[in-house]
N, C-alpha and C positions, 0 to 999 in steps of 0.2 A: 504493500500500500504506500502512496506517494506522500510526502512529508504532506502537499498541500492540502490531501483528503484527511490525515489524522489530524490537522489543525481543523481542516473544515468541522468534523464528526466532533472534535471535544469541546468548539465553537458552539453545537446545536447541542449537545449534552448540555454545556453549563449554561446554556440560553433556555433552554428545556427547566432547570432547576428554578431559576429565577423565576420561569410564568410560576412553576408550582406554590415557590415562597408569595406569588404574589394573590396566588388563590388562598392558599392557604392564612395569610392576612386577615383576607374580608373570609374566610370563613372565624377567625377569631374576632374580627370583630363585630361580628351576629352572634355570634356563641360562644365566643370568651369566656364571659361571663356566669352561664349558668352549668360549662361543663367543669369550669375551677370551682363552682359551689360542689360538685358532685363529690369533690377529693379535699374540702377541707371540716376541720372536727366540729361539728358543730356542738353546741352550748348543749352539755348532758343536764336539762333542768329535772329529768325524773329522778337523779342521785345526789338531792344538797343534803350534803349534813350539816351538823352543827358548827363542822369546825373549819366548814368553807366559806363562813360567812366573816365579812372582815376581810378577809384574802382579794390580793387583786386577779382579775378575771381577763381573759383574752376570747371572745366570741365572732366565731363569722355565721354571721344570718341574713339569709334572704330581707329585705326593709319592709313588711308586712304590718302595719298600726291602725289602732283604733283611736280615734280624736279625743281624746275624754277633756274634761273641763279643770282638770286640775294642771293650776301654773307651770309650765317647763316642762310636762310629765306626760308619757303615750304608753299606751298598751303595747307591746311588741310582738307578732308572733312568732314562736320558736317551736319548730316539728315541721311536720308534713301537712299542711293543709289539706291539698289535694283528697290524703285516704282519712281527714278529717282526725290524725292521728299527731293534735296539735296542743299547746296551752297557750296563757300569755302572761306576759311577764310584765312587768312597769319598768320603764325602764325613765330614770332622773336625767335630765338635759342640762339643768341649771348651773350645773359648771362647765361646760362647753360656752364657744362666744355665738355672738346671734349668727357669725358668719358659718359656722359648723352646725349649729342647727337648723338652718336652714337648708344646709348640705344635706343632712339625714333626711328631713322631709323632703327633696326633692329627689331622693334615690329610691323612691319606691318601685317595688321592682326589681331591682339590683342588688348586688351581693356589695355587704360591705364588713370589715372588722370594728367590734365594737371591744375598747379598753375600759374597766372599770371595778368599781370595788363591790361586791355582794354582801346587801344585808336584809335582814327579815324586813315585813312591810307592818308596821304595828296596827293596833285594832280599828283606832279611828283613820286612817291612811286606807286601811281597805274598806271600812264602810265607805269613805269618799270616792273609790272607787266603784264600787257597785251601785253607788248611789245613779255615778256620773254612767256605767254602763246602761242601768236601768232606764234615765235617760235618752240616750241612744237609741234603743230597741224597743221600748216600750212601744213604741206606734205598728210595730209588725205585729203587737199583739192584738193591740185593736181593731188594726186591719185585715185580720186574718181569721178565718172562724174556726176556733182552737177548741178544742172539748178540754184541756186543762185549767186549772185556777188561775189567774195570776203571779199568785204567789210560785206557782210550779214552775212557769213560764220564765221569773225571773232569778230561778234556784239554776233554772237550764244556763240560759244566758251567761251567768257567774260562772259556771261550774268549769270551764275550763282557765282560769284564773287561778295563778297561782301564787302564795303570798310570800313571793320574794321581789325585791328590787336592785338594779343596777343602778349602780352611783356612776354615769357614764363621764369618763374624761377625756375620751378622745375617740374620733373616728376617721377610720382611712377607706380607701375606695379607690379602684384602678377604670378609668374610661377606655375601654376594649374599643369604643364605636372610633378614635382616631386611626386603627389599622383602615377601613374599608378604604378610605380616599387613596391611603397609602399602595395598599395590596391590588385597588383599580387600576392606577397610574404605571404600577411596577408589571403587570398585566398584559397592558397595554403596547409597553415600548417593548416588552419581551418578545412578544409575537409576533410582532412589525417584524424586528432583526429574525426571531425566525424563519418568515417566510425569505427574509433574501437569502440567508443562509441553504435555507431547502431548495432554493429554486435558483440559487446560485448567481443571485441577482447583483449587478453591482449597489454598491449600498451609498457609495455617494450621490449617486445619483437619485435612484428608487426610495432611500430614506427621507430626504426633504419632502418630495410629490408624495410621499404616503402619510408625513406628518404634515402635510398642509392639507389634504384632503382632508385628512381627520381633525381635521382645527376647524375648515370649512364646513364639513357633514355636521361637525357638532353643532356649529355656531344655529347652522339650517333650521337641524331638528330643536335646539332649546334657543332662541332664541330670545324669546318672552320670559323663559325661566331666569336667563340671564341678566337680560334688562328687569326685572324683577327683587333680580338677586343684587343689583348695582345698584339699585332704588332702596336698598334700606340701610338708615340710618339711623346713627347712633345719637339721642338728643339730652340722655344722662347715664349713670347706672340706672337698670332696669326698665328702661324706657326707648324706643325705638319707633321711628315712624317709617312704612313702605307702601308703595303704589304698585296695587294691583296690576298685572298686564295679563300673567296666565291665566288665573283662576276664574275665570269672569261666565265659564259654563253654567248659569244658575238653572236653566230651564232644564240642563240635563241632568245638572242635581237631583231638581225637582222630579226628575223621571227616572232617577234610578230606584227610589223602593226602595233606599236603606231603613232597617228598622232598628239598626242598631250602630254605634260609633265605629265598630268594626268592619261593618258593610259600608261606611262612606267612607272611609279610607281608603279601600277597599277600590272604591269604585276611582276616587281621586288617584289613588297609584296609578289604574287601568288607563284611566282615559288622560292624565297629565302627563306620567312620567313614564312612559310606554310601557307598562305594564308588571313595574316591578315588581317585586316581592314585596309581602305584610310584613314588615320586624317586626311593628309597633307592639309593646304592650299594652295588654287591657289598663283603656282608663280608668281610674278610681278616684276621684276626686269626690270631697264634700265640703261647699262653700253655702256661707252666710249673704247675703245683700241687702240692698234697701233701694228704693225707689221711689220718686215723688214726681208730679206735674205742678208746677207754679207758673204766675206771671208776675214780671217785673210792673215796679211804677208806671216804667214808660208802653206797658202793654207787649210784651216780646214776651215768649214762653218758651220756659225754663223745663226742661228735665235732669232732672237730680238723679245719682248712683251712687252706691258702695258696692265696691266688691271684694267681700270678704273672704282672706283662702291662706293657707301654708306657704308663705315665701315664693313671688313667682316673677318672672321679666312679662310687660306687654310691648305690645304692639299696636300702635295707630294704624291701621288701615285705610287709605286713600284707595277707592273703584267707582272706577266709570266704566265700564260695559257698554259697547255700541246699544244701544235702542233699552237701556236702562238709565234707572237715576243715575245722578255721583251721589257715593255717601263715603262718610267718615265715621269708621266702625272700630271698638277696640277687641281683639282678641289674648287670651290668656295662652303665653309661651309653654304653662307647665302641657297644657293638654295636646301638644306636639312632642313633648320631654327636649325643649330646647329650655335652655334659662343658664345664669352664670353659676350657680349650684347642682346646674341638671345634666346629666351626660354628656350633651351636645351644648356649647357654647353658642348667644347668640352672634357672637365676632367671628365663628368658625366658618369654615366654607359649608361643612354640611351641617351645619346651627343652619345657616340662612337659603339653603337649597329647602330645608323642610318647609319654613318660614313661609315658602312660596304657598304649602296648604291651609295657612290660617283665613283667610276670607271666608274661608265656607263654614268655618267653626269659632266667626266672632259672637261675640256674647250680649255688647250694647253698642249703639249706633243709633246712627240719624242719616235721613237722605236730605237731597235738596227742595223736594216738595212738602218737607217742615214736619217728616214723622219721626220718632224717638220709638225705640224699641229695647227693652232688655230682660235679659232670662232670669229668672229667679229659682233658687231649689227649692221642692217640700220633702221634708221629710217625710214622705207620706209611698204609699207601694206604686209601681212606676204601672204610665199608662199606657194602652196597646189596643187602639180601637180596631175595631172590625165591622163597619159601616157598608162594606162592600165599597169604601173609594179607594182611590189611590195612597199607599201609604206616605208619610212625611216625617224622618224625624225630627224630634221640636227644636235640636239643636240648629236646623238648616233652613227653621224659619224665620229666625232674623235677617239671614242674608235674603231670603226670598222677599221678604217685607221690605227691607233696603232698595230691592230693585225695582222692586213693582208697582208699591203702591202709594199713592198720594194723599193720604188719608187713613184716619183710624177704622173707618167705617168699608172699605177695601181689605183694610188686613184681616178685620176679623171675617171675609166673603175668603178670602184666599184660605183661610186656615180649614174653614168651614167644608174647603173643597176636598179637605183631605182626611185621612185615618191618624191623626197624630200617634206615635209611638215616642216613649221616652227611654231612658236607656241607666246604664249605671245604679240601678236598685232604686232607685227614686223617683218621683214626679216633677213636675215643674209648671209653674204661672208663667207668663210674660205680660210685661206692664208694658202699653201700648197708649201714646199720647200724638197730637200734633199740632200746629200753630193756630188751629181753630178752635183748641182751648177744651178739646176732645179729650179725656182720658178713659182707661177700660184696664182692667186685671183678666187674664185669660185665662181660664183653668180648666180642666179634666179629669171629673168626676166621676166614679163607678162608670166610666166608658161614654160621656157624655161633654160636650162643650160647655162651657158656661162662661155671660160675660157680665162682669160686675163693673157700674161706672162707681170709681172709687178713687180719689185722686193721691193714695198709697199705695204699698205693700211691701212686705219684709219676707219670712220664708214660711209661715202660716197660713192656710185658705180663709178666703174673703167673701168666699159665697154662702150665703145663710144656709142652713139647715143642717144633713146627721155631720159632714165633714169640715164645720166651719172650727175654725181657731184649730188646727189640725196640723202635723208640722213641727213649725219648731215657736211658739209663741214666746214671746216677751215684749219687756216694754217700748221695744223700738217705734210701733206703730203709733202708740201716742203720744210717745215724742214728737216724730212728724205732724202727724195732726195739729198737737198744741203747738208746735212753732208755728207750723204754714197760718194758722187761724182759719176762720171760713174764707174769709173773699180769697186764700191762696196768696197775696200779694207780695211779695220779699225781691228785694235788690238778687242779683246774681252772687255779690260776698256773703248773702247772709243766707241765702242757697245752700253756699259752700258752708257755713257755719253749723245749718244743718245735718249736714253729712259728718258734720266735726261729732255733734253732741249725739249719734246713734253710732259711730265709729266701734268696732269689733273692741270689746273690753281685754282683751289677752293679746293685743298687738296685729290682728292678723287683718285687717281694712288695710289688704295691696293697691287699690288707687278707689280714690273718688273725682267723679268727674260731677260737672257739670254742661250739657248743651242746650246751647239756644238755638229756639229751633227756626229762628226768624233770621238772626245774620248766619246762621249757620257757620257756629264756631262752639269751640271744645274748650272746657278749662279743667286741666287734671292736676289733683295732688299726688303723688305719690307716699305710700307708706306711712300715712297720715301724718305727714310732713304741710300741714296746710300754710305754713309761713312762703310756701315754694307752689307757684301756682307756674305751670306750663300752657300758652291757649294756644291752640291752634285752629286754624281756617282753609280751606280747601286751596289757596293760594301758600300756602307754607309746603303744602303736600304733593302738588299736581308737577 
């Protein structure tokens, strides 16, 4: 064999190795993560003794919690979900800084190490616990036709609760998801040099025309993605504004029949990103809100928001869609899993490729023909009509509303068109207002629409009869109330003032806005930072 063929053959070997390392990459970092949970010790909570308590502890567990109401402090769980062969633990934050707890709560999902010291949870510490789980779950009970007591009901609930606690002081976590870009890239140039190598091609030549085509073909097929992608900007921590170009298919949205957040990803992979694969984790999310319709002195109307949630980045959204409104809509980073706590950075290349699906899963917005819309949770068992229409789920009725309609009295015709489904173990209202001084709470009950004109709401039902105050009550609504007074009338600072005095009592109000739905402009606070007010108008955005 001629020297020139053994250099050619160990050319296309070690070119051969490279594609493998570079599959092999983006196969780690899809799966990094839950095949290194397979092989590390997890936390034995069925064997504490006496004299491991005090002792410091080294745990790696899946990020699995329950929200309880006690300061600094989550349920964790430890076992197997799955074959229900689980407990939970408490596990203490409060020595940890806000920057690392918020790291944990943005890692759901994911495999992290947790360092800390084990100690018993005393008597009054776990009544505050079961108090706060009983809380919780209590409405599955109501909503559910259970032949046991109550009392039995909330023996269940507890019973995998177990009365130790971690004193946690530190957590680490490795992002597997920065191989794919890496492993794509490396892939890519692999198999270019291998075909000249195969085909014996010259490479000075063949290599440029093949990396230029491939620069070209890219540019072709994502063009929008990209311009998309160069359209968002950075305007503080946690705060980012970008203009829609891809995502702008609302009507096919509207026609794909997801009934679930999994199926609109689902269908947005299909029809955006040529058909990629689902990574995403099931979402889990449970957030607090609030919402109001006022008018100012000068008669301009005002829609008021809190959105309350675990540490998260937003996103301003600017869309204008040929033959739709423009609106100015904000979406929530956690529920793509981008955020500066969250797997994917929003500074990253694939932070802001995801980025590009948030339009279709914003949460509150306003269009140019002066409607405000925003989703609310109820604690309450999730809806799934079966009207014989077409199905919609409620998450993809904001943006449907943003595009289409001019009026409060249109959005609830559109809604009405459809089988709303809701998703993530929950229900949901949406509070629907517009410059005509219109407002409306939307809800979905025992499989039925209902529209209450009601110029609040927070995460409780507002429609009279067996489901009303149903949810998560407290006093937020008559806060509102007694600040707006009857006639509604407040300045836009004292809007925002409102948003101050219902603000999430345990830190967790990630931004309150304010828009107005007549000049059609935005004013956000962040992290209830109200001394810092951001406003923006469709001329900041376009």
């Amino acid at each position: 064999m001629s020297k020139g063929r053994k250099r050619n053959r160990k050319a296309i070997l070690i070119t051969a190795a490279v594609m493998l390392l570079g599959v092999l990459l983006v196969l780690a970092g899809l799966f990094g993560g839950s095949v290194a949970g397979l092989f590390v010790k997890d936390f034995d909570y069925r064997n504490i003794n006496p004299e491991d308590l005090g002792s410091s502890i080294e745990a790696d567990m899946k990020v699995i919690y329950d929200d309880i109401d006690l300061p600094d402090k989550t349920l964790q769980i430890v076992g197997d979900i799955q074959s229900d062969d689980y407990r939970l633990i408490l596990l203490d934050l409060s020595a940890l800084s806000l920057e690392d707890q918020r790291a944990y709560y943005a890692s759901m999902g994911q495999h992290i190490t947790v360092s800390g010291t084990l100690r018993a949870v005393d008597e009054n510490e776990f009544t505050e616990v079961c108090e706060s789980i009983y809380r919780l779950y209590d409405h599955v009970y109501y909503e559910r036709d259970r032949e046991i007591t109550l009392e039995q009901f909330r023996e269940f609930v507890i019973q995998p609760v177990i009365p130790y606690c971690i004193e946690v002081t530190s957590i680490r976590s490795f992002n597997w998801l920065a191989f794919i870009p890496a492993g794509i890239f490396i892939f890519i140039v692999s198999l270019v040099l291998m075909i000249c190598l195969v085909f014996k091609l010259r490479k000075r030549i063949v290599l440029p025309v093949v990396y230029g085509l491939m620069v070209i073909i890219t540019g072709i097929l994502f063009l929008n993605h990209i311009r998309t992608m160069l359209s968002v900007h950075k305007v503080a921590d946690g705060l980012y504004t970008m203009k829609n170009i891809e995502c702008t298919d609302t009507q096919g949205m509207l026609d794909c029949g997801a009934t679930n957040v999994n199926e609109l990803v689902g269908w947005i992979l299909d029809n955006h990103l040529y058909g990629a694969p689902n990574f995403f984790a099931d979402t889990d999310l449970e957030y607090g809100c609030s919402a109001f319709a006022a008018e100012s002195p000068e008669g301009e109307h005002l829609f008021g928001r809190n959105f309350d949630l675990f540490e998260t980045d937003i996103l301003l959204v600017h869309s204008h869609p040929e033959g739709a409104y423009e609106s100015i809509a904000i979406a929530d980073l956690a529920v793509v899993g981008v955020g500066e706590n969250a797997a994917m950075s929003p500074d990253s290349f694939f932070g802001r490729a995801v980025m590009i699906m948030t339009p279709y899963v914003v949460v509150d917005g306003m269009n140019e023909a002066g409607v405000g819309v925003g989703i609310l949770q109820l604690n309450i068992e999730e809806t799934h009509q079966d009207q014989g229409k077409p199905d919609l789920l409620v998450f993809c009725a904001i943006r449907a509303i943003l595009d289409n309609c001019a009026s409060v009295d249109e959005a609830i015709a559109l809604l009405d068109s459809y089988d709303i489904q809701s998703d993530m173990e929950a229900d949901y209202h949406l509070f629907i207002t517009d410059r005509s001084g219109r407002y409306v709470v939307v809800e979905w009950l025992g499989g039925e629409m209902t529209v209450v004109e009601h110029p609040c709401c927070t995460n409780s039902v507002v429609a009279p009869g067996e489901y009303y105050d149903m949810g998560l009550p407290d006093g937020r609504m008559s806060t509102i109330e007694e600040r707006l007074g009857p006639d509604r009338v407040v300045t836009a600072e004292e809007a925002m003032a409102i948003l101050r005095a219902v603000q999430n009592d345990q830190g967790l109000t990630e931004w309150s806005c304010v828009y107005n739905l007549d000049d059609f402009t935005v004013s956000i606070c962040l992290d209830a930072d109200y001394e810092t007010v951001y406003t923006f108008g469709p001329e900041d955005l376009r």
